[in-house]
C-alpha positions in Angstrom: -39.5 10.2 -5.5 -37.8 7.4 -4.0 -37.9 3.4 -5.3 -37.0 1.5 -2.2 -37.3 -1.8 -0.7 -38.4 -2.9 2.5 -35.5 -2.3 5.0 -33.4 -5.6 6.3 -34.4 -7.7 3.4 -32.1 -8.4 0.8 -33.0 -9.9 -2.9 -32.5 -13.5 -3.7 -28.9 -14.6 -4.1 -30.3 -16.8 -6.9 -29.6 -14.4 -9.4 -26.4 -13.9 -11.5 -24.2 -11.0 -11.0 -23.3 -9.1 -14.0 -19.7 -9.0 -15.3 -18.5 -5.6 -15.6 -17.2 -5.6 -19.0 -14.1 -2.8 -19.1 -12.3 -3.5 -22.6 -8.7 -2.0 -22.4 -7.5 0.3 -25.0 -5.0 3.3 -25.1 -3.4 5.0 -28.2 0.6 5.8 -27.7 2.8 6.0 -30.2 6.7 5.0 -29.6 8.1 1.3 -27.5 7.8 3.4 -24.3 4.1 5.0 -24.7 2.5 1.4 -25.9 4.3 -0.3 -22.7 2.8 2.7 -20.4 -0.8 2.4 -22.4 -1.5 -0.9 -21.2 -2.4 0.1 -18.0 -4.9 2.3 -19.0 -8.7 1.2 -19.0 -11.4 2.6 -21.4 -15.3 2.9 -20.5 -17.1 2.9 -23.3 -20.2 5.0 -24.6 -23.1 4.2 -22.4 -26.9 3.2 -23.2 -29.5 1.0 -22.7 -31.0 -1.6 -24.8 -35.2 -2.3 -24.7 -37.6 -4.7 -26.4 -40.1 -2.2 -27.5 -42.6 -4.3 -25.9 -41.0 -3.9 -22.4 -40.9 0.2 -22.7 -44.6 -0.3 -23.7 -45.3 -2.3 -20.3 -43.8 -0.1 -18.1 -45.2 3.1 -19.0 -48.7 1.4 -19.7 -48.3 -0.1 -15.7 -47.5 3.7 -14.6 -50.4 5.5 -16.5 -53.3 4.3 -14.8 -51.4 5.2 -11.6 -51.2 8.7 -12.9 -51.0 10.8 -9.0 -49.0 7.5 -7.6 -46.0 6.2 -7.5 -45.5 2.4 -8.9 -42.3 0.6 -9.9 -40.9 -2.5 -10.8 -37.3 -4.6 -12.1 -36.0 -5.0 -15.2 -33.8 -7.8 -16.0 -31.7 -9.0 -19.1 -28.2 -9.6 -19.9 -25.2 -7.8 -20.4 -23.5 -7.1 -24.3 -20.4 -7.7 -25.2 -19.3 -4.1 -24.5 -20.9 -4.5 -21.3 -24.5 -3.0 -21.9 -27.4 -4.0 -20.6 -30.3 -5.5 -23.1 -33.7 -5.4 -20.9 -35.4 -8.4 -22.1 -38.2 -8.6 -19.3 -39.8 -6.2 -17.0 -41.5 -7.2 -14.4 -45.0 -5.0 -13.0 -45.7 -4.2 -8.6 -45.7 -7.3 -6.5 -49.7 -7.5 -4.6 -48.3 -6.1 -1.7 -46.2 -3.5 -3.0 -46.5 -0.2 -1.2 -47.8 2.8 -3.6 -48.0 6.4 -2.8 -47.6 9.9 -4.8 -43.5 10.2 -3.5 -42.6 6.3 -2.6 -42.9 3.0 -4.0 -41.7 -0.2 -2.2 -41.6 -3.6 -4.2 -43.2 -6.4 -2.4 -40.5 -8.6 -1.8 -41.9 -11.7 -1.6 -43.4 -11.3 -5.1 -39.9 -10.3 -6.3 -38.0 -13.3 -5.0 -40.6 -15.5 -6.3 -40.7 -13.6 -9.5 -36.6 -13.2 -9.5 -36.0 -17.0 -8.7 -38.4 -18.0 -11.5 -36.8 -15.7 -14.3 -33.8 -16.9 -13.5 -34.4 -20.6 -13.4 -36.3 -20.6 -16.5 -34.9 -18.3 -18.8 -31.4 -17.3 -16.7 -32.0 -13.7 -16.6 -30.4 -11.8 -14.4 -31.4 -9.3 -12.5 -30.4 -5.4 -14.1 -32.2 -2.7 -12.8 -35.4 -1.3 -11.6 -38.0 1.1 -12.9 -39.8 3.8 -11.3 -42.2 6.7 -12.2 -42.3 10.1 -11.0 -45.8 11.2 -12.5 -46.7 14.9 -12.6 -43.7 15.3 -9.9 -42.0 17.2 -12.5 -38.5 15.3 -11.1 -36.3 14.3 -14.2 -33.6 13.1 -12.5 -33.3 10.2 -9.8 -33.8 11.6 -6.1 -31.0 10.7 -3.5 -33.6 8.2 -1.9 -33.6 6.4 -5.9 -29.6 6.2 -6.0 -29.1 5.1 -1.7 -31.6 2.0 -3.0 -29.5 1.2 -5.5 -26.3 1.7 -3.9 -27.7 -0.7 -0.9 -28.9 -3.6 -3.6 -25.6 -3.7 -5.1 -23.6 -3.9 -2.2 -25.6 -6.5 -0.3 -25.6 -8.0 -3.5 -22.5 -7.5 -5.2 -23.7 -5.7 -8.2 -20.6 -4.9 -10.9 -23.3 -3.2 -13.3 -26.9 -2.4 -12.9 -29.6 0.2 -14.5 -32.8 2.8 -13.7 -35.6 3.6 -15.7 -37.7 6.7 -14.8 -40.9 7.8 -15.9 -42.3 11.1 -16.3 -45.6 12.6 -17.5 -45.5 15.4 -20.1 -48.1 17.8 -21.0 -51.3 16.3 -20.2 -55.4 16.4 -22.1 -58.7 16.3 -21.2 -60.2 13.3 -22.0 -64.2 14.3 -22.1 -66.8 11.8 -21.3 -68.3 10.2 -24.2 -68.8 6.7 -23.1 -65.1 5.3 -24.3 -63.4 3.2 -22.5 -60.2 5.5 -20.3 -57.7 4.5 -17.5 -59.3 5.9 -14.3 -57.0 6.2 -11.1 -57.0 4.2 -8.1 -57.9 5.4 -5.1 -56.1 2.9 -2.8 -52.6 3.1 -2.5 -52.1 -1.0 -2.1 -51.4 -2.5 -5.2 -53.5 -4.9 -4.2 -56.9 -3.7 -4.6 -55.9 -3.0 -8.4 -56.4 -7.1 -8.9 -53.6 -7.2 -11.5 -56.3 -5.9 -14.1 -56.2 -3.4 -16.5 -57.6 -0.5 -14.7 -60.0 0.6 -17.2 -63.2 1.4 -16.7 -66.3 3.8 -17.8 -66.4 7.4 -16.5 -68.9 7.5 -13.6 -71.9 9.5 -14.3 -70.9 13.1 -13.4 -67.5 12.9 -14.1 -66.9 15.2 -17.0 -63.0 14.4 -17.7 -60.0 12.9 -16.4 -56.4 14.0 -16.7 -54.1 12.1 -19.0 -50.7 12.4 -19.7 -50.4 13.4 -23.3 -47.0 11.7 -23.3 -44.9 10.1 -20.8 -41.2 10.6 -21.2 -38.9 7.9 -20.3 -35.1 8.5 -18.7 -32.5 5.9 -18.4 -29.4 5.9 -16.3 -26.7 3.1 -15.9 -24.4 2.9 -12.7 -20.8 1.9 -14.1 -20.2 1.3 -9.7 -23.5 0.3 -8.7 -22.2 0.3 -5.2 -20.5 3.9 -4.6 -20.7 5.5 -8.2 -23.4 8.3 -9.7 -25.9 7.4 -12.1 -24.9 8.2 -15.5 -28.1 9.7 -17.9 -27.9 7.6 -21.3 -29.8 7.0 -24.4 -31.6 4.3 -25.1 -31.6 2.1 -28.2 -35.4 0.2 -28.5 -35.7 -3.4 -30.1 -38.9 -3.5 -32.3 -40.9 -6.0 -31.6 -42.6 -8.8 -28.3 -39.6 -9.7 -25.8 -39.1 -13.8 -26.5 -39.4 -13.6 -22.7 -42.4 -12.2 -23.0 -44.1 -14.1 -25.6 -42.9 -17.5 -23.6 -44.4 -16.2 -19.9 -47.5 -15.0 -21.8 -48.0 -19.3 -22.7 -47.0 -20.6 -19.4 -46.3 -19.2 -16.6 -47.1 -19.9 -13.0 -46.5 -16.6 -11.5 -50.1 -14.8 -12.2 -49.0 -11.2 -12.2 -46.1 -12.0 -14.4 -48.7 -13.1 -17.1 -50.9 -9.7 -16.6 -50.8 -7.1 -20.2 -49.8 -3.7 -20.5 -49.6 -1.7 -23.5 -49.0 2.2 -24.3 -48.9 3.8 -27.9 -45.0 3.8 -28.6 -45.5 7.2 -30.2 -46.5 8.5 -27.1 -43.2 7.4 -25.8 -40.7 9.9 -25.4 -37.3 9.0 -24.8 -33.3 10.1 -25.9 -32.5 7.7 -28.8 -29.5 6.3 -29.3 -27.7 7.7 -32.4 -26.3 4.9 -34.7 -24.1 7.3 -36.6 -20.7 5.4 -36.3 -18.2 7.3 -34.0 -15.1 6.6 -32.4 -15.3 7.2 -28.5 -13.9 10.1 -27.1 -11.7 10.3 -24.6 -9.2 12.1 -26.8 -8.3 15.6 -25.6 -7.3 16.6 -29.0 -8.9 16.0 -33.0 -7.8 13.4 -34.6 -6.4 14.3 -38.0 -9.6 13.6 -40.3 -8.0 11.2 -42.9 -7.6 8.7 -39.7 -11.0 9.6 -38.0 -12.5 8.8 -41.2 -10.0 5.6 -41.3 -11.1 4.8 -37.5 -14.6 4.3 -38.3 -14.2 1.8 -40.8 -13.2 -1.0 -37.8 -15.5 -3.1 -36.4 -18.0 -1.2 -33.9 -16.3 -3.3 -30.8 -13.0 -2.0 -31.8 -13.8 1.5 -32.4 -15.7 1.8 -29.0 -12.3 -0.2 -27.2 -9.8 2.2 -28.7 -7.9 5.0 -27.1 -6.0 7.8 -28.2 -3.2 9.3 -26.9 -0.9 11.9 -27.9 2.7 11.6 -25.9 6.2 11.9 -27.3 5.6 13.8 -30.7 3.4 10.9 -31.8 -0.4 9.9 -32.1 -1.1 6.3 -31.1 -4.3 4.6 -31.4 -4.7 1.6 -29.1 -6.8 -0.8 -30.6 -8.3 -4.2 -29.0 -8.0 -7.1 -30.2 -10.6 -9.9 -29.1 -8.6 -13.1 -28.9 -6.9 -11.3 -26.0 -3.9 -8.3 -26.5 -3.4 -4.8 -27.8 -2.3 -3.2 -31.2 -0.9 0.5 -30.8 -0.1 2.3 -34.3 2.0 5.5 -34.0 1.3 8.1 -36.6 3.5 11.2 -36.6 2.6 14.4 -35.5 3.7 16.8 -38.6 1.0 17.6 -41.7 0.9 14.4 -43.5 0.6 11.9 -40.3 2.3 8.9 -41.5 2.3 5.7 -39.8 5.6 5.2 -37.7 5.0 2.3 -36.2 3.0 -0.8 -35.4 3.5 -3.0 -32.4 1.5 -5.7 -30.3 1.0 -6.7 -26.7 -0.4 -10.1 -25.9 0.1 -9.5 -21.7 0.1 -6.2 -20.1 2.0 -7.6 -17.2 5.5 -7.7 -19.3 6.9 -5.5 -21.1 7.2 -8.0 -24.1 6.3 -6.2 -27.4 6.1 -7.1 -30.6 6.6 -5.2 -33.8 4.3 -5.5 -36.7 5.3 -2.4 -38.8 6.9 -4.4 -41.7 4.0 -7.1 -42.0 0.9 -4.2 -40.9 2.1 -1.4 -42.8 2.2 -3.2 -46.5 1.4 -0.2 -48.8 4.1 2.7 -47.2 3.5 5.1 -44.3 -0.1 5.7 -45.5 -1.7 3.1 -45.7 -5.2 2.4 -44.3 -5.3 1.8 -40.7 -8.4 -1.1 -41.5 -5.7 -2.8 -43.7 -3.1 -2.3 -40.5 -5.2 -4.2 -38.2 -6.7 -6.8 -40.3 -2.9 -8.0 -41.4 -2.0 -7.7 -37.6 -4.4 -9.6 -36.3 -3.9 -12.5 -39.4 -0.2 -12.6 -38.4 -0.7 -12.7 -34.7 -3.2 -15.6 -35.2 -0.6 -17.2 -37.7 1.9 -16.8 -34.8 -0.5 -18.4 -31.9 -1.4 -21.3 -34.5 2.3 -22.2 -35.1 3.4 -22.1 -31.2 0.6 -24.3 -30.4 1.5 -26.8 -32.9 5.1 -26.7 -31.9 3.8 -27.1 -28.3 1.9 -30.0 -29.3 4.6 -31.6 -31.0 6.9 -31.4 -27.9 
């Protein structure tokens, strides 16, 4: 139940921290709301993105340890909108302590391991994995979130991840001379040699229990150091890692080098829906001409915008990634027309500008795509002139 590390040992300083990546975005309406917005922060929708071939390794590394505990760490990079992309994950350390309710990573084999990945390919460090078995425990136990909380504060962790393994139903596999995963008996992850363990069925042994499926959970700490895991979906890359296609050529960490494979349709897990969607931290509908309007922006807009209903008028905040906000106030009354369009370059002043007569080119409806696009041109336009003025002076 718990993924710990041996106590008074901290991990490598080597690796990088993440950035925790908190676009702003708020949606006012009038001078006053768009001036109050800025302050506001917006999280966006969490999940966790996998090479297929790492989700393969981990839950073929926990299946032939079906009864015991095993573990290791994941480590990638961050997106853009501050996700983490798994593009390594890395198997128990020799010494790495294995039992049915605890697993502690060897810690020399991490540093080694974490020190090399990050030299060589500069990934950083993002998470760890863990499996429960046939605990029946779907959920991190408060031993699995006090680990993580200790790595990120020694550490100084902005963002990190779990993955957590569980057996479903499980078969009979009979005895008819195929090759199956038999269990170890010794609870060092030693003795396993960093082999597959597969071997015959002894003579006598009729069957072995294996897990029909093995469900996979993800979780994502947005405050590594304090915060609660949050359950997520998880989007899968098809396909070999480049990582792991590289350390499988050359690689001077033996164990790193080691295969592990599990049929992906035995792989159970929460996919992450790639419907578009705006994110919702709106209390109340939008009107469903401008939802419909909303997802036409770019995916990293969509997820940085805000709404906010204040004053008699909808505003939808709306980032923009040279640096700034847009806010575009609709009314309130049955046809929602645009009111207004304004822009923010520092949320430290109070200095806004208003757009409405160069956004809003085809009357009080017109498409909010078209609104931001001919913002963003002019504000561009704007910067470009100022600089050469600057340059000129």
């Amino acid at each position: 139940m718990s993924a710990v590390y041996q106590n008074g040992k901290d991990f490598s300083s080597r690796e990088a921290n993440f950035n925790d990546f908190r676009p702003e975005g708020v949606l006012r309406s009038n001078k006053s709301a768009c001036v109050s917005a800025r302050s506001g922060t917006t999280e966006l929708t969490p999940y966790v993105i996998i090479y297929q071939s790492e989700i393969e390794s981990i839950v073929g590394q926990s299946v032939p340890c079906s009864g015991i505990e095993t573990g290791g760490e994941l480590y990638g990079l961050l997106s853009h909108a501050g996700r983490p992309v798994i593009m390594y994950a890395t198997p128990a350390g020799r010494n790495a302590i294995e039992e049915r309710a605890l697993f502690q990573q060897d810690i020399e084999f991490f540093r080694k391991s974490n020190a090399y990945l990050w030299e060589n390919f500069a990934l950083q460090f993002a998470g760890t994995w863990h499996d429960h078995h046939n605990l029946s425990l779907k959920h991190l136990s408060p031993q699995d979130i006090h680990s993580t909380h200790r790595i990120a504060s020694r550490n100084g962790y902005l963002r990190l991840c779990q993955i957590l393994l569980t057996n479903e139903a499980e078969v009979s596999i009979p005895n008819n001379g195929r090759f199956i995963v038999v269990k170890p008996k010794s609870k060092s992850a030693k003795n396993r040699g960093f082999s597959n363990v597969v071997s015959r069925l002894k003579p006598g042994i009729k069957s072995h229990r294996h897990p029909q499926s093995v469900r996979v959970h993800a979780f994502i700490y947005r405050d590594p150091a304090h915060g609660q895991p949050i359950r997520c979906p998880i989007k899968v890359i098809p396909g070999v890692s480049p990582i792991r296609q590289a350390i499988s050529q050359n690689c001077e960490i033996p164990e790193l080098r080691q295969t592990y494979t599990f049929p992906m349709a035995r792989i159970l897990y929460d996919c992450f829906e790639e419907k578009p969607k705006i994110n919702d931290y709106c209390d109340q509908k939008l009107p469903k001409r401008i939802y419909k309007q909303c997802l036409q922006l770019p995916e990293k807009v969509r997820d940085g915008a805000r709404v906010t209903f204040r004053d008699g008028f909808l505003v939808i905040s709306l980032p923009i990634s040279s640096g700034g906000m847009m806010f575009v106030a609709y009314g309130l009354k049955k046809r929602h027309r645009v009111r207004a369009v304004y822009f923010s370059k520092d949320k430290a002043t109070d200095e806004l500008i208003n757009l409405t007569d160069v956004a809003v080119c085809y009357g009080p409806y017109t498409n909010l795509e078209t609104i931001f696009n001919r913002g963003i041109r002019f504000v561009c336009a704007t910067d470009c002139i100022r600089h050469q003025s600057y340059q000129k002076t």
